[in-house]
Structure formats: structure tokens, C-alpha cells
N, C-alpha and C positions, 0 to 999 in steps of 0.2 A: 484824734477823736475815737471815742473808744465804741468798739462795736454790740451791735443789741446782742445779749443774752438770747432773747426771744427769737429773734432773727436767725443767728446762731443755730437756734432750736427746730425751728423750723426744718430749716437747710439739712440739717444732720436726720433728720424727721422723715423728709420728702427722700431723700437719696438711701434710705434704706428700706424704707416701705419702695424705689422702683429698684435699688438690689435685689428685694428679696420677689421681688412681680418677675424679674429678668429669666432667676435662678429657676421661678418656679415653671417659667416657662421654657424655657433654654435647655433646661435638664434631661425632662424625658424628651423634647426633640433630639436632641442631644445623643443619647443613647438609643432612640429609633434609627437615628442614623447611622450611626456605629454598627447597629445590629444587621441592618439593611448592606451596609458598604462594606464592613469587613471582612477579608480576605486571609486564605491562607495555600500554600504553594502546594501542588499537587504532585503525587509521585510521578517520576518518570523514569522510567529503563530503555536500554539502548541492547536490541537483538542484533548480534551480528550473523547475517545468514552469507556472506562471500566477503571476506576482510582480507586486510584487516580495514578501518576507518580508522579517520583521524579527526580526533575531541578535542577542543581548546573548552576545558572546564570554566563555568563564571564567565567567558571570555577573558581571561586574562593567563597570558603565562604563554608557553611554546606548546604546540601540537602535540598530543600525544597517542599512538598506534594501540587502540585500540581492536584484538583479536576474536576475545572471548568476550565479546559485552559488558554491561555495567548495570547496577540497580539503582544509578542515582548520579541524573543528571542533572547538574542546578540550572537552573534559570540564566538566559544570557550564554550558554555553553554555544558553542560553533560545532556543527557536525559534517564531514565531509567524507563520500565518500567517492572515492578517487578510481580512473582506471575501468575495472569489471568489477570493483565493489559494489557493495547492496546490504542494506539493514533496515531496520524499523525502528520505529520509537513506540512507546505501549505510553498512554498519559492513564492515570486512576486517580481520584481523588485520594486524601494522604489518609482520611478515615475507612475507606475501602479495598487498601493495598492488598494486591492478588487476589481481587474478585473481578470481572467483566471491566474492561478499561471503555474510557467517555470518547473517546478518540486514538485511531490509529495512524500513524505518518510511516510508509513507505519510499525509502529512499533507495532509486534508483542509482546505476551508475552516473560519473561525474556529477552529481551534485553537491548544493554547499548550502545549508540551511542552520541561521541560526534560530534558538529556542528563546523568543522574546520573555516571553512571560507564560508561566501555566498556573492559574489560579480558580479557587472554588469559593462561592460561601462557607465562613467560616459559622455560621448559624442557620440551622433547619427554615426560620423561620422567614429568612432572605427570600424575596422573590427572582432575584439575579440568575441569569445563569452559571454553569460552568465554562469560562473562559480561556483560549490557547493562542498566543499569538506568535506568529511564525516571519522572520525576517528571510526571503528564499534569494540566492543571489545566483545562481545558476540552476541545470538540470531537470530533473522529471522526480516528480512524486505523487504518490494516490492515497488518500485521505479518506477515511471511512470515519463518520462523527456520528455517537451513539448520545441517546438520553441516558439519566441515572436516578431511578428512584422518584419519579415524576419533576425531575430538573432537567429541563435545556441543556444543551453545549452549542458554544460556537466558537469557531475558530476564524481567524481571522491569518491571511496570507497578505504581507505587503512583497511587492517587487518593486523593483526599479520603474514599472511602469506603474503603479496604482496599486488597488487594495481588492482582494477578493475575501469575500465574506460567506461562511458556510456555516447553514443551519445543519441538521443530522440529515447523511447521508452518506453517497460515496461522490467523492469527485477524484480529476486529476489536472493538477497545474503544470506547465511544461514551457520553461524558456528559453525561446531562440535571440530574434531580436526583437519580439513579442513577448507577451504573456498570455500563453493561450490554455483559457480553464475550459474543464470539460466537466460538465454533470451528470454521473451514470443515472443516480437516482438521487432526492430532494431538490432542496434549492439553494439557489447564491445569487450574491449581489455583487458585482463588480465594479469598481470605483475606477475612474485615470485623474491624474493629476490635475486635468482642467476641469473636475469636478462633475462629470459625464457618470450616469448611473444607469445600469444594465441589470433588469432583473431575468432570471436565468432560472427556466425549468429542467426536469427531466429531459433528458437526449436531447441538450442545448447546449451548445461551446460557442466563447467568446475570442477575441482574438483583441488583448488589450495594449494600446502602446499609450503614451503619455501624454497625447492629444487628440485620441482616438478611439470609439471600440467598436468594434466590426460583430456584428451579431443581435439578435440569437444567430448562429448557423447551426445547420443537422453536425451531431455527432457522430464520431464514425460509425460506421457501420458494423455492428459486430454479429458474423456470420457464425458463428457458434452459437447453437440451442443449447439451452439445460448445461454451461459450460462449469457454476457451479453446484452442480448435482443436486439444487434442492429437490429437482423432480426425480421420479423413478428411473433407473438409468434406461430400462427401454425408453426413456422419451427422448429422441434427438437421436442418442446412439446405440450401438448393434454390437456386442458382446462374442467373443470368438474365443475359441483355444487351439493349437495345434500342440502334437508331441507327436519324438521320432519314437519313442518306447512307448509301447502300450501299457504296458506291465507296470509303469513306473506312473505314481501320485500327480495327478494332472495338476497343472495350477489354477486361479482362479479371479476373477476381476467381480467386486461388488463395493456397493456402497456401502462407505465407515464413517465414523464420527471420530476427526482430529482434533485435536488443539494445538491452534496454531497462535504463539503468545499463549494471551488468553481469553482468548476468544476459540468458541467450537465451531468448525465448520464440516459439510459434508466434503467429503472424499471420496475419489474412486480408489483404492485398496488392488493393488497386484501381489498376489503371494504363490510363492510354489516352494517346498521342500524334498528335493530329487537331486537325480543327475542325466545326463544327457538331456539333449535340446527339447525346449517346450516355447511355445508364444504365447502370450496369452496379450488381449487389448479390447480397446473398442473400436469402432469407425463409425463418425458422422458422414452420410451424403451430405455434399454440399450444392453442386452445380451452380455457381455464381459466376457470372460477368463481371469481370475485375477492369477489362481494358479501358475504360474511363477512368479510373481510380491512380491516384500520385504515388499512393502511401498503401502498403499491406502489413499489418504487424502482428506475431503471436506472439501475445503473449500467457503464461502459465504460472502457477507454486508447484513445488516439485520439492519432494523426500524421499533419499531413498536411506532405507533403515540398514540395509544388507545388503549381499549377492556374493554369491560361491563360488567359481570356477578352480574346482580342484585345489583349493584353495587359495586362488587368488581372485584379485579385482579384474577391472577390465573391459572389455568389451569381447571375450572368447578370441579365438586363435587366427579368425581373418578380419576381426573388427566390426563384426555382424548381429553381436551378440551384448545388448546393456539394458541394464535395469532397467530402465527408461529409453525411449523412441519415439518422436513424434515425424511421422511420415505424411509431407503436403502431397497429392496427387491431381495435376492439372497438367490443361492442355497450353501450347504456349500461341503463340499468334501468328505459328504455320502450321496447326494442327497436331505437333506432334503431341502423343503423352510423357509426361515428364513426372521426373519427382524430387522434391528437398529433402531432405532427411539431417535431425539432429539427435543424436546419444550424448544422453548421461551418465556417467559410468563415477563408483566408488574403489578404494585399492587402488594398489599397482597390478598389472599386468605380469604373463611370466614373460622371460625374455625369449624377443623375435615375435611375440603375439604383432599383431596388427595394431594401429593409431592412425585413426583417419582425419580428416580437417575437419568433419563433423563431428566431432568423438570432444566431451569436453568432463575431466574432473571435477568433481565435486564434495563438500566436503559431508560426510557421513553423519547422518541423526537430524540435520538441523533443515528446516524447511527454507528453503531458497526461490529466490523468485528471477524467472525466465525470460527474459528478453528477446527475439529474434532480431530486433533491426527493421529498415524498411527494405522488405524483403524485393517490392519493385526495382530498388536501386542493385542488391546483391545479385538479382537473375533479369539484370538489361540484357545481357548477352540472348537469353533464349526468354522474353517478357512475357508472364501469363496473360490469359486469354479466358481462359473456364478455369475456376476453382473444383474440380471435381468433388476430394474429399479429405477428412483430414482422420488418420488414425494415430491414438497412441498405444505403445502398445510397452511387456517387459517381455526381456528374451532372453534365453541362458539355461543353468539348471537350477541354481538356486536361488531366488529374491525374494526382497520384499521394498516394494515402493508405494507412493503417495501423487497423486497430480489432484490438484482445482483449480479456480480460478482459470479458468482455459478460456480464451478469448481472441480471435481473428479479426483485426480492427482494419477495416480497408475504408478509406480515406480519400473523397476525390481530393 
């Protein structure tokens, strides 16, 4: 039987008049979505301030020792750093390479963090944010996320236990057998695996494990005022200089403007060009009750550009004498006074100069970031009791160094 013509006509009639209704509306949703979703990969570089690190590029392939850093870390790379290593990652959108990065990742020792995905709208007209996701599988790291241009950033941290979420701010992530986020400033959301959600303000830390989140709790306490200089440095600290020559160009502690990556931050600046002995620093009063406290930490960024002795590095001839000096002064919990003391020194030494256990090399020009440990565990022997105060200070005849970020985090 043979089929209608008309029929026929129809059919072929109806199915192109709803092609052409499909296309016409299919199309520009079509391309609203496109415009709206798609993506393109953001630059990333890899600072090495104490290496070397170890990079599995792409993730795929053998580790490899990475010294002097990189401008171009793909997506998916594994970054590790091992030991007394310490780096950063800078993220910048790929349209605004080497201007103000969207977020900064500070990677402490022993950690291991892969770089999930770092991506942007690839069209102005996108309302999405700029996106970073970070797979962390060990260690400590501090996270500063910036806007761009009136765009968002967020980054996203998953662990073994759950998922932390950070709008622009600073935080720091840290795992033991937890996951424990801390928020200096903005906000985050913290996820566990049984689907528990924790919102998280300013001077708020969580304590996330995979069935559980413990929090808000108070974040540590950090005893240091005006630690990074945006105030006048008379605010919090007290400026001194000493020298054994009069005669000879005193040195000088003020506030500069570094760049650190790239990003500007303030700095306290120690500079002197002489010889024979000069100090120059600050000191914070502190007077704090620490004896409730588990956890005491300082931490700092620290550059030192230079330093002379006769022409060598060092720390001078009984070990008394380094660029950099951060001097703790407290009582311990039989009244006596005491004191911690850590040097950073650039150079060798001459031979026979002094090397003390506090005395630690560093590598010259590159800003580096300072750890002390928890310093309750390192002075059991004689446990603080009063935090008196804390000075840093440079010592020698010729320097020139850098400290911010200065921070004394005690911790019940």
C-alpha cells in the first residue's frame, strides 16, 4: 500500500518547522551557557624559598627536585615539600600574568599537596567565580584568597577528612589525625564526609575528622600587635639602636614596602653600612600567661639581602652576631628569667668563628618563611609561665634584612 504523498508532506512539514523552533531556541541558550561555563586554566608558579621541592608535573611521571622554582605548573602536578623545605604557589589568572595573584598557597615543611584544578572564566561576562582546588594529603599550609577585578575567588581544600571551602581571606589548614582549619580573617565552610557543615568566621578554627566537626573553637591566640606592620611601627613596638663606634654610621630599623611574589607587603627594613659592632631592632612588651596553654608558636617571613663580617657570613666570631635575631624573654614556672633565642645568618663563616644550635643558614635574596615549632614541647625542661617580650633584632657590622608576618600563636 502505497503511502500519502500528503501525509508524507505533512511529516517532513511538522519536523522541520519543530527543527527549526528547537535550533532557534537551543542556540542562544546554547551559547549563554558556554559563555557563562567556560573555562580556562590559570597561571601558576612555584617559589622556592628552602629546597629544594619535589614536583610530579601533570601528575604523571617520577618526582622531580625542584631548586630554583618554576613559572608553570599544570594542573593535577603533586607538590611536596619534604624535610625543612617551604615554598609557595602564586595562582593569577592567565589574562593577568604578573600582576596581583587571586590566591596565595604557602607550603610549609613536610607537606604534600596536589594542584587539582586552577581555573577562571574565560569571558568577562561570566558571573562565576575564579576557582582553585587543592587535593592536601599531609602538613601545614596558609592560604591568603584575593578578589580580581570585581570577581570572586574560591578555593576549595579537600582532605582525607572532608572539604574546606574558602571565600577571600587568610586561613591555615593543618593535618594530623584531623583536619584542622583555622580563619585569621573572612570565611569558610567546612564539609566531613557524613555531610555535617560548619560555617566559620573570623578568629574561628575547626577540628574536622570524617564523622565529625568539632567547632567553631577560638583560634589561637596571637600575642603579637601590628606583627604585619600595617600600623606605624611605634604601635605595638619600640625601636632601639646600639653601636660600639660612635664615629662609625649607626644602623636603622623602619618601615618598607616589599614584594613578596607578587604581592606588596609592609616590612620592618634593618640596614647598616659600617664595621665594628651595632644592634639595631624592635621589642614588643608582652606579659602573657601562657601556663594554661598546650601549643606556643612563632611564627615570621624573613629576608636577608646581605651581611659583611670582614667579608664573610656568619654570625661574627662567638656566634652573637646575625642578620636576623628573634630573642623570646620570659619567666619559666619557678620564676626564673629566661630566654630562647633563634639566628639567621647568610655566608660561610671564617674558620673557628662560633655555630650555635640556634644559629640556622639561609639562603640569600629569597624571602623565606619561619617556623619555631611548639615551642611548649622544646622548653619542657624549664616551661614558660609569663611571656615577657619578644625582640627582633640585626647584629654585626654590615646588613641588610627583612621580617613580617611575625606572629606568636599560643594555643590552649
Amino acid at each position: 500500500m502505497r503511502s500519502s504523498p500528503e501525509r508524507l508532506a505533512w511529516i517532513v512539514l511538522l519536523g522541520s518547522f519543530f527543527v527549526c523552533l528547537t535550533l532557534t531556541v537551543m542556540t542562544p541558550l546554547g551559547a549563554r551557557w558556554y559563555v557563562r561555563n567556560a573555562r580556562r586554566t590559570q597561571g601558576v608558579s612555584l617559589q622556592v624559598q628552602r629546597g629544594p621541592l619535589s614536583v610530579v608535573r601533570g601528575g604523571r611521571g617520577r618526582p622531580v627536585s625542584v631548586a630554583d622554582g618554576s613559572d608553570d605548573i599544570p594542573e593535577k602536578s603533586k607538590i611536596v615539600a619534604p624535610g625543612n623545605a617551604s615554598g609557595r604557589l602564586l595562582i593569577q589568572p592567565s589574562d593577568t600574568k604578573g600582576l596581583a595573584p587571586i590566591a596565595t598557597i604557602q607550603l610549609y615543611d613536610e607537606t604534600e599537596l596536589i594542584l587539582s584544578s586552577a581555573r577562571s572564566p574565560r569571558f568577562v561576562s561570566s558571573p562565576l567565580p575564579h576557582k582553585v582546588t587543592l587535593e592536601m594529603e599531609a602538613g601545614r599550609v596558609r592560604i591568603n584568597v584575593f578578589g580580581d577585578s570585581g570577581r570572586s575567588t574560591v578555593v576549595e581544600v579537600h582532605t582525607a577528612h572532608g572539604l574546606v571551602a574558602l571565600k577571600e581571606g587568610s586561613y591555615e589548614v593543618k593535618i594530623n589525625s584531623a583536619t584542622e582549619a583555622t580563619v585569621r580573617y573572612g570565611h569558610a565552610e567546612v564539609t566531613n564526609e557524613a555531610g555535617e557543615t560548619l560555617q566559620m568566621e573570623p578568629k574561628e578554627r575547626a577540628l574536622l575528622s570524617s564523622r565529625r566537626i568539632e567547632g567553631p573553637l577560638p583560634a589561637a591566640r596571637n600575642l603579637v600587635e601590628n606583627g604585619g606592620f600595617e600600623e606605624p611601627l611605634g604601635v605595638g613596638w619600640e625601636a632601639y639602636d646600639e653601636q660600639a663606634d660612635p664615629k662609625q654610621p649607626p644602623g636603622k630599623v623602619e618601615i618598607a614596602v616589599a614584594s613578596i611574589g607578587n604581592e606588596e607587603r609592609r616590612v620592618a627594613e634593618f640596614y647598616r653600612n659600617a664595621v665594628n659592632h651595632a644592634e639595631v631592632g624592635i621589642r614588643q612588651q608582652i606579659g602573657y600567661d601562657v601556663r594554661d596553654f598546650s601549643s606556643l608558636e612563632l611564627h615570621m617571613a624573613t629576608r636577608i639581602i646581605s651581611e659583611n663580617f670582614f667579608g664573610h657570613g656568619g654570625c661574627g666570631t662567638q656566634g652573637s652576631e646575625c642578620p636576623i635575631i628573634v630573642r623570646l624573654d620570659y619567666k619559666d614556672i619557678h620564676g626564673d628569667d629566661r630566654e630562647w633565642l633563634h639566628g639567621l645568618y647568610i655566608g660561610e663563616p671564617a674558620d673557628g668563628w662560633w655555630i650555635h644550635g640556634w644559629h640556622e643558614q639561609v639562603e640569600p635574596g629569597t624571602w623565606q618563611p619561619y617556623n619555631s615549632g611548639n615551642l611548649m614541647e622544646e622548653l619542657a625542661e624549664t616551661p614558660p609561665a609569663l611571656i615577657k617580650s619578644l625582640t627582633i633584632y640585626a647584629s654585626g657590622h654590615s646588613f641588610h634584612a627583612m621580617v613580617t608576618e611575625v606572629e606568636l600563636l599560643a594555643q590552649e
